[in-house]
N, C-alpha and C positions, 0 to 999 in steps of 0.2 A: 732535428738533426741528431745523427747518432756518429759517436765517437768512438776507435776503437784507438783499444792500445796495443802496440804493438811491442812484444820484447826482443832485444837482439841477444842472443847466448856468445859471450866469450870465454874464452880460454879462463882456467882460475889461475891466479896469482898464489906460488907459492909464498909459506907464509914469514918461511927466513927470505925471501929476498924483500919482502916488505919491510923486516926487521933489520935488516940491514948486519952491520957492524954490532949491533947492540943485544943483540940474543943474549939473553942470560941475565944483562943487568938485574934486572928489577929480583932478581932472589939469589944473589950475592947481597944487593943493599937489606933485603928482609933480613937476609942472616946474619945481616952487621946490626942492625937497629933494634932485632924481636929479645936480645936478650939485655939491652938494656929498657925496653920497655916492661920485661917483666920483673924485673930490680926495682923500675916504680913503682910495677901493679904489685908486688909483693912487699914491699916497703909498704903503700898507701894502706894496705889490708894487716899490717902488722902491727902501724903503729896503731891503727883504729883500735884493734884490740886492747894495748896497752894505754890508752885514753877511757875505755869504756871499762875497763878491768880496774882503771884506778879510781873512776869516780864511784864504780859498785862497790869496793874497798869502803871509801869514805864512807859512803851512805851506812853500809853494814859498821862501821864501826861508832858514828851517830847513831844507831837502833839501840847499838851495844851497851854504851854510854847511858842512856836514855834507859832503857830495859834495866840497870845493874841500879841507878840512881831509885828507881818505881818499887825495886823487887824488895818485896819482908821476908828475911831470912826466918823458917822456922824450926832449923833446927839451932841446939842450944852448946850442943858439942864442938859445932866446927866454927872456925873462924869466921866473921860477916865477909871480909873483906874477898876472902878463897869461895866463899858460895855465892855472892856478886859476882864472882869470874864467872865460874861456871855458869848462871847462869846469861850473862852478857856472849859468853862464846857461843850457847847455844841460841841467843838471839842474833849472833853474828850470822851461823850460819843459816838459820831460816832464812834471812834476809836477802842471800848473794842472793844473784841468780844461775840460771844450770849453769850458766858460761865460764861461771868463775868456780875451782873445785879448789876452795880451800877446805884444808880440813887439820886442824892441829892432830890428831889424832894417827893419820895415814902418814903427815908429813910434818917431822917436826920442826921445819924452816919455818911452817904457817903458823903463826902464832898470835896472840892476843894476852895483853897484862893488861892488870886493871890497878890503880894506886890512888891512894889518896894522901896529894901532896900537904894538903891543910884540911880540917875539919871542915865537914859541908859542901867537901868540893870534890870529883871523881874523875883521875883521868884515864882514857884507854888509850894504847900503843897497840896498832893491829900489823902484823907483816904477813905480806902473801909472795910467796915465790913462783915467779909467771916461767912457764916453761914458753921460750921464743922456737918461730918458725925458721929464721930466718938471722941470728943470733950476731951476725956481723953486721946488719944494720944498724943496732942498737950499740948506742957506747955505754959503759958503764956495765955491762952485762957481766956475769962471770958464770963459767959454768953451761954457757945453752940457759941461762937464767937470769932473769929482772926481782929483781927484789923491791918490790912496790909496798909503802909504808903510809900510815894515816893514824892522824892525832888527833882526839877529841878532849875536849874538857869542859866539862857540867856542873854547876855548881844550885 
């Protein structure tokens, strides 16, 4: 047994009268909601940086630390404590990674001390000045800037 199908053609339905009264809603509500959704999506990817910026801080300043405690100064002229820095900022910055562009050098907000508060013990104070996307998310800010700071001490 064979079946056919049959189509019947109507008339089309225009599509504002399907829609009714409501034409247009749906992108009035977009253009109310998409900019506070990008306030989150720009917030969420702001702070991540400034989470992963401060913990690369820390680690780089533990290398720092670690590196200045290891390092035999050989020259006899200059201070131990001023050739420990140096070389501890230069193991600072091997350590970032690209993401983070500290550099005492370029910017003098970025900096790294190195002290020894009592014999046999080394501390370093590293400060990075984060330039923000987004600058009114973040409190504390001054400048379009975070000033992200980490302490180590080695003994």
């Amino acid at each position: 047994m064979k079946t056919v199908c049959c189509r019947t053609f109507s008339r089309p339905i225009p599509l504002r009268s399907k829609l009714g009264k409501h034409f247009g809603v749906a992108a009035v509500e977009l253009a109310l909601v998409m900019p506070l959704l990008f306030l989150i999506l720009f917030g969420m990817i702001q702070w991540g940086l400034i989470i992963s910026a401060q913990i690369a801080i820390q680690q780089a300043n533990e290398v720092a630390v670690r590196s200045a405690l290891l390092f035999t100064p050989n020259d006899p002229g200059m201070d131990d404590l001023q050739e420990r820095e140096e070389q501890a900022k230069f193991a600072a910055q091997t350590a970032l990674p690209s993401t983070v562009h500290w550099d005492p050098v370029a910017n003098p907000e970025n900096s790294l001390s190195l002290t020894e508060p009592v014999p046999d013990m080394l501390q370093a104070d590293m400060t990075y000045a984060m330039n923000l996307m987004m600058p009114f998310l973040v409190p504390n800010s001054q400048n379009g800037k975070l000033y992200l700071r980490a302490k180590s001490v080695i003994r």
